[in-house]
C-alpha positions in Angstrom: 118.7 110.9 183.8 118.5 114.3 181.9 121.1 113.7 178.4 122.8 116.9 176.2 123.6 116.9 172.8 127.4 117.5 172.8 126.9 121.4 171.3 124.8 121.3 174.2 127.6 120.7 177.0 129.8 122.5 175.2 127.5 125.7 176.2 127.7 124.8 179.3 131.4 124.8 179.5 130.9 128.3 178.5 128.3 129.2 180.1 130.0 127.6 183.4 132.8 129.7 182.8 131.1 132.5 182.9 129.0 131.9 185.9 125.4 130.8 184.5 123.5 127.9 184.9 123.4 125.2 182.5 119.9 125.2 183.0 119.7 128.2 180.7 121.1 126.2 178.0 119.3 124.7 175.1 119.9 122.6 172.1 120.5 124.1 168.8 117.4 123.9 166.2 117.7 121.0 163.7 117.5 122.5 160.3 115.0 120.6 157.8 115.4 120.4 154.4 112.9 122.4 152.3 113.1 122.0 148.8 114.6 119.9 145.7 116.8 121.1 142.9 118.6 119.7 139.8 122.0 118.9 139.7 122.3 117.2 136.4 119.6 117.1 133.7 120.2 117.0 130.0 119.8 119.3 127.4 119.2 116.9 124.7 118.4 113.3 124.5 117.4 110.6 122.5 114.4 108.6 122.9 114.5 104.9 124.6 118.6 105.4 125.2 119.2 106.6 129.4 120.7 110.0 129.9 124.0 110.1 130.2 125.2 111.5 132.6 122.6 109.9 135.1 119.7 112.8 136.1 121.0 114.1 139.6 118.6 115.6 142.1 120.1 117.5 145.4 118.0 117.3 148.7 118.9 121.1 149.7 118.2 122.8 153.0 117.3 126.6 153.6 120.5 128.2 153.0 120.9 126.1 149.9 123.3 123.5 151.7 122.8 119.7 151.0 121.0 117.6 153.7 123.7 114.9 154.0 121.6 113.0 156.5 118.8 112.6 153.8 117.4 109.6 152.4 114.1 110.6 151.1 112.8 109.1 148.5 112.6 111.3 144.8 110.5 110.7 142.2 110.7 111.8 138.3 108.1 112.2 136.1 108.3 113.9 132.4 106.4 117.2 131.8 105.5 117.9 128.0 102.9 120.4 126.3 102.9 118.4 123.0 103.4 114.9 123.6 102.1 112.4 126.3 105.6 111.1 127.6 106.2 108.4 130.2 109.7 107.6 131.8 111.1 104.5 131.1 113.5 102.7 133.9 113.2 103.4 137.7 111.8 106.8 138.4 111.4 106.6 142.2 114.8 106.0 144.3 116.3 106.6 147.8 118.5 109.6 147.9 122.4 108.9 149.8 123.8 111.7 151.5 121.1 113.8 150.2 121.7 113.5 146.4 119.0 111.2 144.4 120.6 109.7 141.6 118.9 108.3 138.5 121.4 105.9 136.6 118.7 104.1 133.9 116.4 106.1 133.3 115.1 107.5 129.7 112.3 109.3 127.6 109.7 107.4 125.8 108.7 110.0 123.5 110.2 112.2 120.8 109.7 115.6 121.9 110.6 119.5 121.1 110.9 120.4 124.2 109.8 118.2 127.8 110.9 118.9 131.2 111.8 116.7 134.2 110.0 117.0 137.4 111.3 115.7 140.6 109.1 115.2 143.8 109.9 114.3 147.4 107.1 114.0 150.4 107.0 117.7 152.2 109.5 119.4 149.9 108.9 121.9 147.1 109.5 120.2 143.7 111.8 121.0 141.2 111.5 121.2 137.1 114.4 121.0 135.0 115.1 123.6 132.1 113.4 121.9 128.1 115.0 119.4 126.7 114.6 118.2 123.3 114.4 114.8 122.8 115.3 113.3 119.2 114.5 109.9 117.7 116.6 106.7 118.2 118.1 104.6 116.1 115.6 102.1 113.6 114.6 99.0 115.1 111.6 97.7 114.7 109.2 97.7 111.4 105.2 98.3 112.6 102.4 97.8 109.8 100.1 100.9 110.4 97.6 99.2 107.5 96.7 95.8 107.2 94.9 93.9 105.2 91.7 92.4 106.1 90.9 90.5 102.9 92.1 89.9 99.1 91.0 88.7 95.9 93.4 86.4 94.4 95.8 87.8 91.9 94.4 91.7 92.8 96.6 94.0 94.6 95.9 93.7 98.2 94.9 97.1 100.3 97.4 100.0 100.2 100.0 98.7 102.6 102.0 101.2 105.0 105.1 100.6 106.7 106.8 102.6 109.4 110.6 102.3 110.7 110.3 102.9 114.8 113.1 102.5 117.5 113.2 101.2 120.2 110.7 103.5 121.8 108.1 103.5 119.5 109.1 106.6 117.5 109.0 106.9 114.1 112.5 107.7 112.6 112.3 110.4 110.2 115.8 109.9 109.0 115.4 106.3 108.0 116.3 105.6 104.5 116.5 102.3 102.1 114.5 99.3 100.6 111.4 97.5 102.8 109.7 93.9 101.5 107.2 92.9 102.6 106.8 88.9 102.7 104.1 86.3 103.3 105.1 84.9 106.7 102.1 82.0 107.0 99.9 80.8 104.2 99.0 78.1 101.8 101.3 75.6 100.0 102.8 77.6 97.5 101.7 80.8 98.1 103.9 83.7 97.0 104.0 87.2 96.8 103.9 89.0 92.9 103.7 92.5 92.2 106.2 95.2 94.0 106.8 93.9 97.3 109.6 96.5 97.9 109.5 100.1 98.4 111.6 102.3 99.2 111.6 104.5 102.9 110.5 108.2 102.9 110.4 110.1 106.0 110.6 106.7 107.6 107.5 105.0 105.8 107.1 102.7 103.0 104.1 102.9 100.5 102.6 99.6 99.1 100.1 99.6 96.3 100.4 96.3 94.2 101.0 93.4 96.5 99.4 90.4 94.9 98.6 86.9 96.5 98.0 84.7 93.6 97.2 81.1 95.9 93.5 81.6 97.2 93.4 80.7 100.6 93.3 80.8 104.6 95.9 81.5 107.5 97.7 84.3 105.3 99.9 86.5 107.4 102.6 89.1 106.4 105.7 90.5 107.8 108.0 93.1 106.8 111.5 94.0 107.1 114.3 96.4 106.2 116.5 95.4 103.4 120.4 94.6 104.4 119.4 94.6 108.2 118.6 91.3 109.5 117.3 92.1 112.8 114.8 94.9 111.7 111.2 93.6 110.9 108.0 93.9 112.0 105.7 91.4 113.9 102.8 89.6 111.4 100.1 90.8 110.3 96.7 90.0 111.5 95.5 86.6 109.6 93.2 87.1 107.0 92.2 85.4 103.6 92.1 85.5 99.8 89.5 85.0 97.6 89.3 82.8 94.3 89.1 85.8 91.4 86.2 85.1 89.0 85.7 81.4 87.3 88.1 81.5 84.0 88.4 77.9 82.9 88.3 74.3 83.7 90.8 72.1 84.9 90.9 68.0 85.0 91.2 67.1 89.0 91.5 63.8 88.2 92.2 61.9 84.2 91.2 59.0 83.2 93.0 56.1 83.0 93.0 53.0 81.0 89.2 51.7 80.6 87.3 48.9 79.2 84.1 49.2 76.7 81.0 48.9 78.3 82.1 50.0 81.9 82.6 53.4 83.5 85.6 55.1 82.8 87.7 55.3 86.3 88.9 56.8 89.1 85.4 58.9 88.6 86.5 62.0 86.7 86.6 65.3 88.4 86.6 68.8 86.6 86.8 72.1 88.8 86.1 75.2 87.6 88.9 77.4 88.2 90.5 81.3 87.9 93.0 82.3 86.2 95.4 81.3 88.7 94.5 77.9 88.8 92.0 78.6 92.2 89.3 76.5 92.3 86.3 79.1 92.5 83.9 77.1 95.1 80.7 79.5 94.3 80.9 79.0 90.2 77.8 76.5 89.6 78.2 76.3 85.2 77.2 72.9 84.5 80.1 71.3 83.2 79.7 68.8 80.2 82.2 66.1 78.9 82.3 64.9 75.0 85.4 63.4 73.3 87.9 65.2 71.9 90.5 62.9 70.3 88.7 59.5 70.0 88.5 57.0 66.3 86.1 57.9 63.8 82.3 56.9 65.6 83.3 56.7 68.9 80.5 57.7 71.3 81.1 59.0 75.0 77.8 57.6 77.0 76.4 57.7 80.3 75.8 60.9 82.8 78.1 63.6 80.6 76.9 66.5 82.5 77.1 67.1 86.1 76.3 70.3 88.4 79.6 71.4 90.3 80.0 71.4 94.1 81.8 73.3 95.4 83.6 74.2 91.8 83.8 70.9 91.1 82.0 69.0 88.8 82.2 64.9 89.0 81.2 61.8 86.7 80.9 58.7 88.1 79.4 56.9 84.8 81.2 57.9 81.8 81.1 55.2 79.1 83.1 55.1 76.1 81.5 52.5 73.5 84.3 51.9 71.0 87.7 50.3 72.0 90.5 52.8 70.7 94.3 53.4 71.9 94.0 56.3 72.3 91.3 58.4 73.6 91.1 62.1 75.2 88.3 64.0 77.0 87.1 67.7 76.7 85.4 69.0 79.6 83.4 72.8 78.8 81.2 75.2 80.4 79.4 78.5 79.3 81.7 81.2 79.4 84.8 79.1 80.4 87.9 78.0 78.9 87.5 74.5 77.7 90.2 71.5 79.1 91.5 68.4 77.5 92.1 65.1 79.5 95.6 63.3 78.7 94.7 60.3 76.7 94.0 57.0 77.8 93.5 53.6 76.3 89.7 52.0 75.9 89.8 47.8 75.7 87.6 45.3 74.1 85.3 43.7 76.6 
């Protein structure tokens, strides 16, 4: 059976009327839409926050009408000459009624001026007038140096801190105090020197951070003064060093002893920096004599050792003279000299 759209029979009517044949009637062209155009598209934005209003894009036909039967699907990308910018949020959708609307989505990257393009299958594009996109609001800290290694007590490697929001962009109008902190390390590690600066342009300068614990597993982290939630993520792990060998330093005293036998637990001396690291490369022989002891006394047995590992150890010390009191100096070339705490020595 032959159908007729109703404008169709309508002509017929009229052409019936008038005597023709509906046969010489046919149906009116469809009209396809041809090209895209912005309704809404910002002037200004800010980087990371959506537009507001919501980026509109009209599905327009030849005389400049909107397609009201389309539901072709629009894309968005972001068009700069000076910065690589990416959309963030959903940048393809399904237009209703011939109008694509794009409720979430924002700019990435600060920008002077970047355009939006919109694309649909078989229809010329559209690009929107510049807009300038601005900086967000600070929210996250980034190191853009880090240390890779440290020498106990020396400042660490010139430290920079950036403020960024949300999107990554560095906020230029960021002001206030940054500290940085250790966030893993050794028992009783700590941070001396300045470990707070103060922002300019959005970046904090650090040039005498000092880690005075040697050791592994140290991490940092750094974060902005008053606001609890703005920080930066750690640091890559790295170490510090012992500084050079300073002095000596009993490990382990003696305690009460008997004439004739070794003085116990075995005595250990470590040679040390001067912030109380044991310096595991120093290899000074270390040597013990007495340093408070009666009138006589002798100290006998193996009284220098070779250190391992910066520490030296006796396993043999005699003391040949019964006495109440009796204290131990341990010394090396070029070190500071220690003293034991004192310790009784009994009659066999």
């Amino acid at each position: 059976m032959r159908s007729y759209s109703s404008s169709a029979l309508l002509a017929g009517a009229m052409v019936g009327a008038l005597g023709c044949s509906t046969d010489d009637v046919v149906d009116a062209p469809v009209i396809a839409p041809d090209r895209l155009e912005f309704r809404t598209a910002p002037a200004q934005a800010i980087a990371g926050v959506p537009f507001d209003p919501a980026v509109q894009v009209l599905i327009l036909l030849p005389d400049g009408r909107i397609d009201v039967t389309s539901t072709a699907a629009v894309s968005l990308t972001a068009l700069s000459a000076t910065v690589a910018d990416t959309l963030r949020g959903a940048t393809s959708v399904t237009a209703t009624a011939g109008i694509a609307t794009f409720p979430a989505v924002s700019f990435s990257r600060v920008s002077a001026a970047t355009r939006l393009v919109a694309r649909s299958s078989g229809l010329t594009g559209a690009e929107s007038t510049p807009i300038r996109v601005g900086h967000g609001v600070a929210a996250q800290l980034v190191f853009l140096t880090q240390p890779d290694s440290a020498v106990a007590g020396r400042p660490l490697p010139a430290l920079r801190v950036q403020v960024r929001d949300v999107g990554g962009n560095r906020v230029l109008s960021a002001s206030g105090p940054v500290t940085v902190a250790i966030a893993t390390g050794p028992t009783g590690a700590s941070v001396t020197g300045t470990a707070t600066a103060d922002l300019s342009s959005g970046e904090a300068s650090f040039n005498d951070v000092r880690l005075p614990r040697a050791g592994t597993g140290y991490t940092l982290t750094a974060s902005l003064v008053g606001e609890a939630g703005i920080r930066s993520p750690v640091t890559r792990v790295f170490a510090t060093a012992p500084a050079a060998p300073a002095s000596l330093a009993f490990l382990s005293e003696p305690t009460a002893s008997t004439v004739g036998f070794p003085v116990t637990p075995a005595i250990r001396v470590a040679i040390v920096d001067e912030f109380a690291n044991i310096v595991g490369s120093a290899s000074t022989p270390v040597t013990l004599d007495l340093a408070v002891a009666a009138a006589g006394t002798q100290l006998t047995g193996t009284t220098t050792a070779a250190p391992m590992a910066g520490i030296a150890t006796f396993t043999n010390v005699r003391v040949d003279r019964a006495a109440a009191t009796v204290r131990l100096r341990a010394a090396a070339a070029g070190l500071t000299s220690a003293v034991s705490a004192g310790f009784a020595v009994g009659a066999p």
